[in-house]
N, C-alpha and C positions, 0 to 999 in steps of 0.2 A: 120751660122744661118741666117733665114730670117728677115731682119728686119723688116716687117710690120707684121711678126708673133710675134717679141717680145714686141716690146716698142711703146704699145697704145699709151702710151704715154713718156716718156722721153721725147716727145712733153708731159710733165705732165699735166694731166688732173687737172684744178681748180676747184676740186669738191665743190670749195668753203669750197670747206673741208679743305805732306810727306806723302807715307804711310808706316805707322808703324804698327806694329802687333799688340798694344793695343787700333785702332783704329775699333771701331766696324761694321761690315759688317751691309748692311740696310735691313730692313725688305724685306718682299715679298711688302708690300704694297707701302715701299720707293721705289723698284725698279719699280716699273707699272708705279709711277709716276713721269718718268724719271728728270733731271733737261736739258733742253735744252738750249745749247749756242747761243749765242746770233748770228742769221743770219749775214751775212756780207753783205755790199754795197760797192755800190763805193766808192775805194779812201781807201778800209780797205788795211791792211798789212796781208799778207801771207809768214810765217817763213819756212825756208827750212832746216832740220836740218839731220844729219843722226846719230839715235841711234842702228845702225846695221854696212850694211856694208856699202864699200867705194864708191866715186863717183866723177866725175871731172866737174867744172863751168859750162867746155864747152859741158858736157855730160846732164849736164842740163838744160841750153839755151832751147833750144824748148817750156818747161816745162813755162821759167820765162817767154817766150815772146808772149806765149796765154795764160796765168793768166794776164798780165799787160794787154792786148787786150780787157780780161772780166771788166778790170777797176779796178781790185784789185794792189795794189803796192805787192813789193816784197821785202825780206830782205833773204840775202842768208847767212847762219850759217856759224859759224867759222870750222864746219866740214867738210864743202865742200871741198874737196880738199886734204882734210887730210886723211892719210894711215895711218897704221898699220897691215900688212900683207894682212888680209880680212876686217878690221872692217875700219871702217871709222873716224880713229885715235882711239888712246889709249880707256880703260874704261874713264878714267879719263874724257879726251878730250870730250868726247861721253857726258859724264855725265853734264860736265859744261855747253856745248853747247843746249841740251835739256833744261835743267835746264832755261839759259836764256830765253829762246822762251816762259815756261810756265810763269816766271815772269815779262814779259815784257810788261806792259800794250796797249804799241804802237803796240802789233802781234796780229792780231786778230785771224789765225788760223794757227795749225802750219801742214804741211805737209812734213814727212817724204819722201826723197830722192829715198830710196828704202829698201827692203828688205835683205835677206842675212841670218846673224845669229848675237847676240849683242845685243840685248833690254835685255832682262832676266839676263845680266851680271851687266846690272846698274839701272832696276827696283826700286830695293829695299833703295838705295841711293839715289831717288830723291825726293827733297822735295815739295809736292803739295799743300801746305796751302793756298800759293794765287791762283791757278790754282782754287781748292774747292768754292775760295770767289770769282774769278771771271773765271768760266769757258769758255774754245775756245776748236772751233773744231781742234781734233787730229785726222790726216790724213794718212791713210795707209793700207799695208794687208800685209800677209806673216809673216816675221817674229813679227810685229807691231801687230799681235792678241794680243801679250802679253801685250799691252798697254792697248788695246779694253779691253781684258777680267778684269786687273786693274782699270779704269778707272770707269765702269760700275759697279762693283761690291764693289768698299771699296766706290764710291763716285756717283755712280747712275748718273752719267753724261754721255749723249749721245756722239756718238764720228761717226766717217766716215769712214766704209771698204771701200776702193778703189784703185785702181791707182796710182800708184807713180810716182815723177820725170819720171824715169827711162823708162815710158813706154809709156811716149808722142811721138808721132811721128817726126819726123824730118819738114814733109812739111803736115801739118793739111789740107791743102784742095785737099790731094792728097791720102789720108788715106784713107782706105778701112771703108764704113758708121759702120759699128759697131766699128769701132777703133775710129771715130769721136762721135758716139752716149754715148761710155762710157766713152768719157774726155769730152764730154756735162754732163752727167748726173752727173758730181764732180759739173759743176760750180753750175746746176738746184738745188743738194741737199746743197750744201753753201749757196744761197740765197734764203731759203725754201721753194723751190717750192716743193709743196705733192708730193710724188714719187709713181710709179704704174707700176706695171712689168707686162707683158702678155709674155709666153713663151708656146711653143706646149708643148703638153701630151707627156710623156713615155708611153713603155708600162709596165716598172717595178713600175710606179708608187702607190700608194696604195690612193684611196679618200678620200675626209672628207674638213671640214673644222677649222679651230683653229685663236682665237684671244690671243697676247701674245705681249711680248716685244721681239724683235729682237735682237738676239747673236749669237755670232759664230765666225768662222774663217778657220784659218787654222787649221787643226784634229791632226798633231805632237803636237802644240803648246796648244790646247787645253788641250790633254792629257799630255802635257808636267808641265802642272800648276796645277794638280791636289794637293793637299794637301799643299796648297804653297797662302797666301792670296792674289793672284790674281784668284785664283779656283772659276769658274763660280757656278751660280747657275740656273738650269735649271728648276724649277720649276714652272709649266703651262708658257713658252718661245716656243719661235718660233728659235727653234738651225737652223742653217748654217754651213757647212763643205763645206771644199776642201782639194783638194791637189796635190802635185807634186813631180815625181823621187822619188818614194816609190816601195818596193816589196809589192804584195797583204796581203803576209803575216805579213808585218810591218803594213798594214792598218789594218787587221783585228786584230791585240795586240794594236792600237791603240785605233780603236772600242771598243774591249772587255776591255780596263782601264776604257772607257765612262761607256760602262756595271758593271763593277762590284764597280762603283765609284759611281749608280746609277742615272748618267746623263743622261740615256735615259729612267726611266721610268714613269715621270710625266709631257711630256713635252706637246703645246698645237699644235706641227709641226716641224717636220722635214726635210730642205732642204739640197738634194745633189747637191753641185754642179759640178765642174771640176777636174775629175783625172785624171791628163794628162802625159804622159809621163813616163808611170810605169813602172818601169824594168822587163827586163824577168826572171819568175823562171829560176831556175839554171836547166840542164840538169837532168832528175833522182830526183827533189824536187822538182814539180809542187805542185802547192798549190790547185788546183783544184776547186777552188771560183770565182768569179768575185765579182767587187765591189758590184754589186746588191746584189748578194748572200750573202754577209759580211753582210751588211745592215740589210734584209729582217730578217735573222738569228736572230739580234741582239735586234730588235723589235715587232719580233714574238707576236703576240695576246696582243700586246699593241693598243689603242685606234684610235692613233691619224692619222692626214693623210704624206705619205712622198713623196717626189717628187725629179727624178733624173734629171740631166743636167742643172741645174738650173744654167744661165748664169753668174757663179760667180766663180773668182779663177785666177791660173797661164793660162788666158789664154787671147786670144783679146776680146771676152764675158768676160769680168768681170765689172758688174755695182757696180756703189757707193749703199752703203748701208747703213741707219743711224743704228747702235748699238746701242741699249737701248730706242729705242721708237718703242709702239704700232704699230703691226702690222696688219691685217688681211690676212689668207693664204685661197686660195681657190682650191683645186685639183682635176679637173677632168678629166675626161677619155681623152679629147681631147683638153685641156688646163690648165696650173696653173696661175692662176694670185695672186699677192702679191702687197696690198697696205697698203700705211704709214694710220692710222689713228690719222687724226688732232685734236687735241683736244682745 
């Protein structure tokens, strides 16, 4: 991608501008008016935990030693290091270790490791009481939707798609600029600077424009939380999808759960981002769709506007994105731009 076609700003433009089941989910009106954690400065603490999969100190390095660069201290989790097959130690292990980070007054944000599989295994076991009374940005994507979509939804607390450990580069000024502009735009969105995307036009694209609160993630895991009280609510929102190492046909049952779970048809926009990596139909069981085609299908003679390629997902385009605050989406023929609005 071109970077002086995407990110007007990433040089951000200063427009001047527990959970438990008997805990009740917030209105539309709680959710619009998100609760935002408190930015970080220098000298805050950044927790590094994995409540997914595994990951090693020295696979991390990179990660700890341009955050400490940005001026933020670092505290590396008891999970670092720690196995259990795929997961990054036991449920257990996973559990306690999250667990600390959210109650630990001295972490000001916690940033998950990496992805994998294993948030969803110890969800429902963590307790959020003080996280609620004092919220910090939770940092992640991929498997960590399911945090996003929890987070947002039982507690109306913003949180951070992005980047993980895992995908800092080894030597940062040697990084290909879009690999540098999306581990820039983790620190720009920690220390609140308005965020503002500019990305070229599709031509699958559909126009319009929609103001909403920003969700999304990964499209398994969305659909994966459906009737489960981490189950989004789409409701005049600005949805976000990606995805990775899927058959078309596993996207399009994942689509059609959104569809017939009715999360796609009151939304206020709809961003595609990155489907990379998609397996081949089997010989003789073409599915005979493309992602667009899945898509288009699926929000047929609905309203709103949708926009493909949108620099988000498993891939080196993937920007930070704050979950649960006001957006505005703009799509047109030969541009989409997306900005945070300030309030």
């Amino acid at each position: 991608m071109n970077r002086k076609h995407f990110l007007s700003s990433l040089a951000i433009t200063s427009l001047g501008l527990s959970a438990f089941s008997h805990l009740p989910a917030p209105t539309e009106e709680d959710e619009t008016l998100s609760i935002l954690p408190p930015y970080l400065k220098a000298g805050d603490t950044i927790g590094i935990t994995c409540p997914a999969g595994h990951i090693t100190q020295q696979e991390i390095m990179p990660a700890i030693q341009l955050m400490q660069s940005w001026g933020f201290r670092v505290r590396i989790g008891s999970t670092v290091g720690q196995r259990d097959f795929s997961f990054g130690g036991t449920d257990e292990e996973r559990l306690q270790d999250l667990q600390a980070m959210l109650d630990d007054p001295s972490v000001h944000a916690i940033m998950c490791a990496r992805g994998g599989y294993g948030s969803a295994r110890i969800i429902d076991q963590v307790n959020f009481d003080t996280f609620r009374q004092h919220p910090k940005w939770v940092i992640g994507f991929s498997d960590i939707t399911i945090l996003h979509c929890h987070i947002n939804r039982l507690f109306g607390i913003a949180s951070l798609h992005s980047k993980m450990c895992n995908s800092f580069p080894d030597d940062f000024a040697k990084a290909e600029s879009v690999v540098q502009d999306t581990i820039l735009s983790i620190q720009q969105a920690l220390t609140g600077k308005p965020m503002q995307y500019l990305t070229p036009g599709d031509a699958g694209n559909r126009t319009g424009s929609g103001k909403g609160v920003l969700i999304g993630g990964n499209l398994s895991m969305l659909a994966s939380v459906l009737g489960t009280n981490s189950e989004i609510n789409t409701i005049g929102k600005i949805l976000f999808v990606e995805e990775v190492s899927e058959y078309l046909y596993t996207i399009d049952r994942y689509f059609n759960s959104l569809q017939r779970a009715h999360k796609l048809d009151n939304l206020a926009g709809l961003i595609i981002g990155g489907f990379n990596r998609l397996k081949a139909d089997d010989p003789g069981e073409e599915f005979g769709r493309t992602v667009n085609d899945i898509v288009m299908e699926k929000v047929k003679g609905l309203p709103y506007p949708v926009c493909f390629n949108f620099p988000v997902g498993h891939q080196k385009g993937n920007y930070a994105l704050k979950c649960g605050v006001v957006h505005h989406l703009e799509v047109q023929n030969n541009r989409v731009s997306l900005q945070e609005i300030v309030r």
